[in-house]
C-alpha positions in Angstrom: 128.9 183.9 175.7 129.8 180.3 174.5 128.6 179.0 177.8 125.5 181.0 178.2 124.5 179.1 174.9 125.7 176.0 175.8 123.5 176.4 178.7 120.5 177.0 177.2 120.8 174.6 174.6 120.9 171.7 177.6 117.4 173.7 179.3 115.9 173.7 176.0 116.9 169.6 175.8 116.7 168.8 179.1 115.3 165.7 181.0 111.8 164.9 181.2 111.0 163.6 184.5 108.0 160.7 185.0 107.3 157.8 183.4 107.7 157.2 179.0 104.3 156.1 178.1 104.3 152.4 176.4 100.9 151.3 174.8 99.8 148.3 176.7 101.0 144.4 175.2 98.4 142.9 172.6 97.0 140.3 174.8 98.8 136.7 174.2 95.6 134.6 172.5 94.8 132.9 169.8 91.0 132.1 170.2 87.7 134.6 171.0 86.0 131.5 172.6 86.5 128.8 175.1 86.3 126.1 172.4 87.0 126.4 169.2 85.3 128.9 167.3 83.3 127.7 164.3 84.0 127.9 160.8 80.5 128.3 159.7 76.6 128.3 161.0 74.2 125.8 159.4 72.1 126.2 156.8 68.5 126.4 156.8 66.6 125.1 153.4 63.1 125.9 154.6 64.1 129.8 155.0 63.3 131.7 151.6 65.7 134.1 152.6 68.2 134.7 155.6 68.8 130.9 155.5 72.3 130.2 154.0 74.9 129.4 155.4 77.4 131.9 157.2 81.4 131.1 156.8 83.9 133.0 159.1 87.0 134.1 157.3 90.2 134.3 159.4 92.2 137.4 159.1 89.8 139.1 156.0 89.6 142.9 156.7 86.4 144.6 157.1 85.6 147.2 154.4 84.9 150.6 156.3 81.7 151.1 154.6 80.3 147.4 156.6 76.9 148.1 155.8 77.2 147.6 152.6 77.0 143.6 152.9 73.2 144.0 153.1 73.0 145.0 150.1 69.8 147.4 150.5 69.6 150.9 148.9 67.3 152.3 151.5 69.3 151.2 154.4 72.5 153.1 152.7 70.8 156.1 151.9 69.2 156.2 155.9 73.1 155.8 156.8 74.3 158.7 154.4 71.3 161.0 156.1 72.7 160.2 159.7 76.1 160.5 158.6 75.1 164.3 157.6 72.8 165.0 160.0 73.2 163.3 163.6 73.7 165.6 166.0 75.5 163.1 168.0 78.2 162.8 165.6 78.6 166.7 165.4 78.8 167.0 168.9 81.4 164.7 168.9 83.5 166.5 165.7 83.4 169.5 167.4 84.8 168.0 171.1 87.8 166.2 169.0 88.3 170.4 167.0 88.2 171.8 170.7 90.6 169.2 171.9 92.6 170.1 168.4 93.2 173.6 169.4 93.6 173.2 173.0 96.5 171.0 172.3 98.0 174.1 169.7 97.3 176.7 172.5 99.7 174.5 174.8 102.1 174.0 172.3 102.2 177.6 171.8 103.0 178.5 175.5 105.2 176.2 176.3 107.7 175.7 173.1 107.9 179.5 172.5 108.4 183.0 174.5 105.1 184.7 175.1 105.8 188.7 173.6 103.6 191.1 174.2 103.9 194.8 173.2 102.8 197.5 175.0 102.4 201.3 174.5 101.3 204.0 177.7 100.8 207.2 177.7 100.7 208.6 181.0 100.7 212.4 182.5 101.4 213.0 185.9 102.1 215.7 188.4 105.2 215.3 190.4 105.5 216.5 194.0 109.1 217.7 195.5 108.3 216.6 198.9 108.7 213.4 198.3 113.0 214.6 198.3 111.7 217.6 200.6 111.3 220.2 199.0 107.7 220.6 198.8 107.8 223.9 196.2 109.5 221.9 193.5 106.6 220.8 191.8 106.4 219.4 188.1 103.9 218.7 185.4 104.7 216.3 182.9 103.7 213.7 180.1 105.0 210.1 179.8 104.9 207.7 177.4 106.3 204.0 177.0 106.2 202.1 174.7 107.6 198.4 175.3 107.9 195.4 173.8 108.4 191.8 176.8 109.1 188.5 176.9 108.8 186.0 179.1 109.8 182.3 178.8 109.9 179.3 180.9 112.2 176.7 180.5 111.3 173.2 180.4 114.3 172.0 182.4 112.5 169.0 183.9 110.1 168.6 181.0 106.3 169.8 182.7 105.6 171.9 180.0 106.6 168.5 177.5 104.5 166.7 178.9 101.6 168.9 179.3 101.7 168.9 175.6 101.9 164.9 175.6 99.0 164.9 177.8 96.6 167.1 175.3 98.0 165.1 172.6 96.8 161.9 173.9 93.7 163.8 175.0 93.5 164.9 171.1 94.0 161.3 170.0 91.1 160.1 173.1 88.4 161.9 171.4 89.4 161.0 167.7 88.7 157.4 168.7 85.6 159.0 170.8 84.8 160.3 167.4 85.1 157.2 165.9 83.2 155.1 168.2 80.3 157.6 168.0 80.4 156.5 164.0 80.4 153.0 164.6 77.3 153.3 167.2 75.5 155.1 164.5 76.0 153.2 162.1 75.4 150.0 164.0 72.1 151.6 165.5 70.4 152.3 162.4 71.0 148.8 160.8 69.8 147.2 163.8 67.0 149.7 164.2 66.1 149.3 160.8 65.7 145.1 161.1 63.9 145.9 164.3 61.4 147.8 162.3 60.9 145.2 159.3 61.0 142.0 162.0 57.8 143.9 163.7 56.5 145.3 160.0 56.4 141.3 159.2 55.4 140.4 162.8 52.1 142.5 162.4 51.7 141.6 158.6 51.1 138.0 160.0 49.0 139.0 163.3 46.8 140.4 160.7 46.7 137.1 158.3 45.8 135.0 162.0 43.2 137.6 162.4 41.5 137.7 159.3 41.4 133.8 159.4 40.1 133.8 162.9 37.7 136.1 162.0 36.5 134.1 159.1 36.3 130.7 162.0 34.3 133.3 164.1 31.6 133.5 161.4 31.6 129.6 160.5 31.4 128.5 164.5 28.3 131.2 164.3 26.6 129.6 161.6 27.5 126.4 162.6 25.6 126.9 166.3 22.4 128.8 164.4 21.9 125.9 162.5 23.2 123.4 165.5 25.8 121.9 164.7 28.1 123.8 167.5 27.5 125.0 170.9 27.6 128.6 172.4 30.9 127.7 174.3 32.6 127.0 171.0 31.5 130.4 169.7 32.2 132.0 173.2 35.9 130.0 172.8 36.3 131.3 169.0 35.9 135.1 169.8 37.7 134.5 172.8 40.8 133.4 170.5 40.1 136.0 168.1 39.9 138.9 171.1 43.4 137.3 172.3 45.0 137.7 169.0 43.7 141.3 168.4 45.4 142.2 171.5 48.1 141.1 170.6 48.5 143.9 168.1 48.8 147.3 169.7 51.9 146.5 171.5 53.5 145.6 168.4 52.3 148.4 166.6 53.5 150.8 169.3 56.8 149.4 169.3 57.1 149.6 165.4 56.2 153.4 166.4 58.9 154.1 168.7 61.6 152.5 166.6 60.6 154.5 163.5 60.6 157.2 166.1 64.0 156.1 167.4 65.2 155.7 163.5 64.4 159.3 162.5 66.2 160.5 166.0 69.4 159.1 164.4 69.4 160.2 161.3 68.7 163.7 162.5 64.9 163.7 161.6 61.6 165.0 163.6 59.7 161.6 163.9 56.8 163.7 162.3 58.5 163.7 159.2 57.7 160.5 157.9 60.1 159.7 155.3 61.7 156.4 156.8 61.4 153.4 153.7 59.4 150.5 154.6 61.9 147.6 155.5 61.3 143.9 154.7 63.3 141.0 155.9 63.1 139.3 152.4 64.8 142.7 150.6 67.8 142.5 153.1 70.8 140.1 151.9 72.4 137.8 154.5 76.2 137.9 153.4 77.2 134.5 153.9 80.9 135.6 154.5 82.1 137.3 157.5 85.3 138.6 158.5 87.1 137.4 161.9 90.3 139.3 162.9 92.8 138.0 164.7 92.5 138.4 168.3 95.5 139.8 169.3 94.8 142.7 166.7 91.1 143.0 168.2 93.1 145.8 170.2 93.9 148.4 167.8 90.9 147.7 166.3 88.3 149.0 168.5 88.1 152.7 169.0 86.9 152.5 172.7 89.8 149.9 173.4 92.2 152.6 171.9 90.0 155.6 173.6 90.6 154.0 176.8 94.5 153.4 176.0 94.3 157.3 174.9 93.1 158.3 178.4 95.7 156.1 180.0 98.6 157.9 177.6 96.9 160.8 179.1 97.1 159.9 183.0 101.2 158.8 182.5 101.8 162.2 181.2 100.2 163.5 183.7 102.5 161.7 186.7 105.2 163.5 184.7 103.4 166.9 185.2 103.2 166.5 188.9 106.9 165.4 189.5 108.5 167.8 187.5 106.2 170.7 189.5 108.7 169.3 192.5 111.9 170.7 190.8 113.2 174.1 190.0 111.3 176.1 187.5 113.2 178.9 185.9 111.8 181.7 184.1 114.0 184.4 181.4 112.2 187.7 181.1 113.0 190.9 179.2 111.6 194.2 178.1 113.2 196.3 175.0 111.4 199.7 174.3 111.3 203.3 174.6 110.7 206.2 177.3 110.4 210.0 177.0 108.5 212.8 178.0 107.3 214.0 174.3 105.6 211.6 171.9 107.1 212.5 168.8 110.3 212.4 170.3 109.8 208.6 171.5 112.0 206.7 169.7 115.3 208.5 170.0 117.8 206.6 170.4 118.8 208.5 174.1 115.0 207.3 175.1 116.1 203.3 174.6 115.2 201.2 177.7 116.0 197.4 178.0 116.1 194.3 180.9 116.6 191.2 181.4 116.3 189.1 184.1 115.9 185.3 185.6 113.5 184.1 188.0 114.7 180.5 189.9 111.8 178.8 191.9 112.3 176.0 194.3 109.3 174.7 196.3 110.5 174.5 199.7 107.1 173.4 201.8 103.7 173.9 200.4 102.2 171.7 203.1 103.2 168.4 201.1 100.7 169.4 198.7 102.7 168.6 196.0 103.9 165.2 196.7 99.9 164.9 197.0 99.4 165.8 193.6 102.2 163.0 192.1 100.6 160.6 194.5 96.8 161.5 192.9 98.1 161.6 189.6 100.0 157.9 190.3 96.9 156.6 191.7 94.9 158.0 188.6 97.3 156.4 186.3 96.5 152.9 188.2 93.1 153.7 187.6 93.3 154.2 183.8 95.3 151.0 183.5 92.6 148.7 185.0 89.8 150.7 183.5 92.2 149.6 180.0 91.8 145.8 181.0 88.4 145.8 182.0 87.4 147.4 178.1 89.6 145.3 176.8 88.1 142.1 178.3 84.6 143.6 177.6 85.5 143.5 173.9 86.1 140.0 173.9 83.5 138.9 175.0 81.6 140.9 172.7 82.9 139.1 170.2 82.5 135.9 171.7 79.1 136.5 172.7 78.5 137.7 169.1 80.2 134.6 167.8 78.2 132.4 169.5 75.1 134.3 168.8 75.2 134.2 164.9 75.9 130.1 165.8 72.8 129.7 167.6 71.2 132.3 165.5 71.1 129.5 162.4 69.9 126.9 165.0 66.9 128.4 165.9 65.5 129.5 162.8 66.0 126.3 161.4 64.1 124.9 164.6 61.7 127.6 164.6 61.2 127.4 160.6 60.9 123.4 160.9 58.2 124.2 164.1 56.7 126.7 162.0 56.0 124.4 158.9 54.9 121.8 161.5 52.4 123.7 162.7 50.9 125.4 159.6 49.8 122.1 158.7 48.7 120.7 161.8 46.4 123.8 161.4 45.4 123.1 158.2 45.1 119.1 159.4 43.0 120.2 162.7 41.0 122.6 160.9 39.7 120.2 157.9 38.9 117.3 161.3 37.0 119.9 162.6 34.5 120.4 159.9 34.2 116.9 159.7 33.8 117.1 163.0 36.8 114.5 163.7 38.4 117.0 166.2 37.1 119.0 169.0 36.9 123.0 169.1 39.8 123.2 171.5 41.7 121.3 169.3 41.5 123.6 166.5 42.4 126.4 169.1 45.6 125.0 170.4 46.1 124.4 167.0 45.5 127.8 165.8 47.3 129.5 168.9 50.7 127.0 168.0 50.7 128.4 164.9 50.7 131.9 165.7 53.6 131.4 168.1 55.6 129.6 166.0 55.7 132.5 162.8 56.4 135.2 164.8 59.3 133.0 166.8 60.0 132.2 163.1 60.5 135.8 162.2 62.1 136.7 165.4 65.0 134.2 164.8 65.1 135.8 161.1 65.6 138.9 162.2 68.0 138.3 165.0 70.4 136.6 162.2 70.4 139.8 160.3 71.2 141.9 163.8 73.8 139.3 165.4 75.4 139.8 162.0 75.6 143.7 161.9 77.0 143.2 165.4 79.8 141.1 165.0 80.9 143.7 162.1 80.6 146.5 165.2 82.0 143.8 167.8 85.0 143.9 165.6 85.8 147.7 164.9 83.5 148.5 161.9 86.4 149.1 159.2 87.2 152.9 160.6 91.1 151.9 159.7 90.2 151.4 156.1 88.4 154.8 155.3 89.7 158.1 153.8 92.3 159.6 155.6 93.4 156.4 157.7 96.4 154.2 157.1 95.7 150.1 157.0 
């Protein structure tokens, strides 16, 4: 007896063939960037707002509520509403609570003895010729009631690492969860600037319209009372027709991103209750965080998503070899059998087995050693997938870094262009009533203005986006909410 126990206590502890799984080494850098990476963007005096400076902090955290730092109401209320409502996001909980339970289910089977209980009644009619004797014939009731159990022990640890598997398959989607969140998130503050860069962009079309609709009726006056010539009129409304077509495709594309805004947040676009963003109400935080590279890593949720799927594929190598070796299976039935119900259970009616079951693949056509080979070559394919995210995040960041770098450069050149401009309109139009300047003047003039606002806006706006970006580039803070350790 001591050695049937000492026996199962190894099977239950036995080996576990295939490779331990070892997350990948933090990759050895110091630096995002080929240079070195700046310590702060410029700042940009002529911009009323999104102009100050920006200062990189080494090794500061990022709070898990990021969005914050722009320090707009509406924006954190459209967040909170996509937060509840996205169905992208619940489609994604409820993957990472079917991967939950999968995982339990295989638990289940393979750490304990399935037991199933059954109970038949049964009447039959017995012939004697089966002995031969074909006149002794019986009529009778049976009933059995059973109770069985089957286990299979993990000697060479499949079962073990099926389980690992689904557990890193568990841990795969929880970062798939999380990088759904981040995307969110990311998209509606990027969305949102999207929608108050073109807001502003069509707020000044309108303003170049209105005054070249007011030069429309002075060049008209002008040439009934001679003093300009039907090609300067035909030139002005010319201008003025170039401008106004200008419009529609930015008011169509401030449609579909209010349409695209109320898509994530869980909205029909027909609802209509999307706040009117302005550049000038969103705050540029002039400190960012910048993580250390190494870390970048564990950071990102698709970097650890992807390290998920490769824990996933090395448990998996461990699955096919261990299908090589023995399996052994214990099985056993304890019940009851008699011919009268209420009689069942007495104690002459007790039935019982036990019995083992030892299976060694012999030749399945080299099928198997198939299998470990797939499952090897999957594994391969996991690990490089791993790399390539992994040097996909970096240069995110770096791009990102660079971006909010150039970012400050051009809308201090597109400010400084834009000033220029405004009064070498105001210059060229004042000559041309004198009549010191020709009409083409005042429309180059006119058209360089134009140009340069909107480029001025544009290079506002894309400040406020590279920033939200580099806050996604480097994880968005999911370490540091509820339910997370640091």
């Amino acid at each position: 007896m001591r050695f049937i126990w000492s026996f199962i206590c190894v099977v239950l502890t036995g080996c576990m063939v295939g490779p331990d799984f070892h997350p990948p080494a933090l990759p050895n850098t110091n630096s995002y960037t080929e240079s070195p990476e700046p310590t702060k963007t410029i700042a940009i005096p002529a911009a009323k707002s999104g102009g100050k400076a920006q200062h990189f902090i080494a090794c500061q955290d990022i709070p898990a509520e990021w969005w914050h730092v722009f320090r707009s109401p509406e924006l954190d209320n459209l967040i909170r509403a996509g937060l509840v409502n996205s169905p992208n996001l619940a489609a994604a909980k409820a993957v990472l609570m079917q991967a939950q339970q999968n995982f339990k289910a295989q638990v289940g089977t393979a750490f304990f003895p399935a037991l199933d209980a059954t109970f038949i009644p049964e009447r039959q009619r017995f012939s004697g010729t089966t002995f031969g004797d074909p006149r002794a014939v019986s009529l009778f009731n049976l009933f059995d009631a059973t109770v069985n159990v089957s286990y299979t022990l993990d000697v060479f640890g499949g079962a073990r690492r099926g389980v690992e598997a689904l557990c890193a398959q568990v841990n795969y989607e929880k970062f798939e969860l999380e990088a759904a969140y981040l995307t969110l998130t990311a998209n509606i503050v990027t969305t949102s600037i999207t929608i108050a860069s073109l807001r502003e962009q069509i707020q000044a079309t309108h303003e170049l319209i209105r005054a070249q609709a007011n030069q429309v009726n002075i060049v008209i006056k002008q040439f009934n009372l001679g003093g300009a010539s039907k090609a300067d009129v035909v030139l002005q409304q010319s201008q003025l027709g170039i401008t106004q077509a200008s419009l529609p495709p930015l008011e169509q594309t401030l449609a579909q991103s209010y349409h695209a805004l109320s898509v994530l947040i869980g909205e029909l676009p027909c609802e209509d209750r999307l706040p009117k963003f302005n550049l000038d109400a969103l705050h540029l935080p002039t400190e960012l965080p910048l993580s250390i590279p190494s870390l970048l890593v564990r950071k990102r949720p698709d970097i650890r998503a992807s390290e998920a799927l490769l824990h996933v594929a090395s448990a998996q190598v461990g699955v096919a070899t261990a299908n090589l070796y023995p399996q052994i299976t214990i099985n056993g039935a304890y019940g009851w059998e008699g011919e009268v119900l209420s009689s069942l259970f007495n104690p002459l009616n007790k039935i019982w087995n036990i019995e083992s079951t030892l299976t060694q693949p012999l030749f399945q056509g080299g099928a198997l050693f198939a299998k470990r080979c797939a499952a090897i070559a999957a594994f391969n394919q996991a690990a490089a997938q791993y790399r390539e995210t992994v040097l996909h995040a970096f240069q995110n960041v770096a791009d990102t870094l660079r971006a909010l770098e150039h970012d400050a450069q051009e809308l201090k050149a597109q400010k400084y262009a834009e000033v220029a401009a405004r009064q070498s309109l105001y210059l060229t139009l004042s000559q041309y009533r004198l009549g010191g300047v020709s009409y083409l003047n005042l429309l180059v003039a006119q058209r360089s203005y134009q140009q340069a606002r909107i480029g001025a806006i544009q290079a506002q706006a894309a400040r406020y986006a590279d920033t939200a970006a580099l806050f996604q580039a480097l994880g968005g803070g999911w370490w540091n909410r509820r339910g997370y350790g640091c």
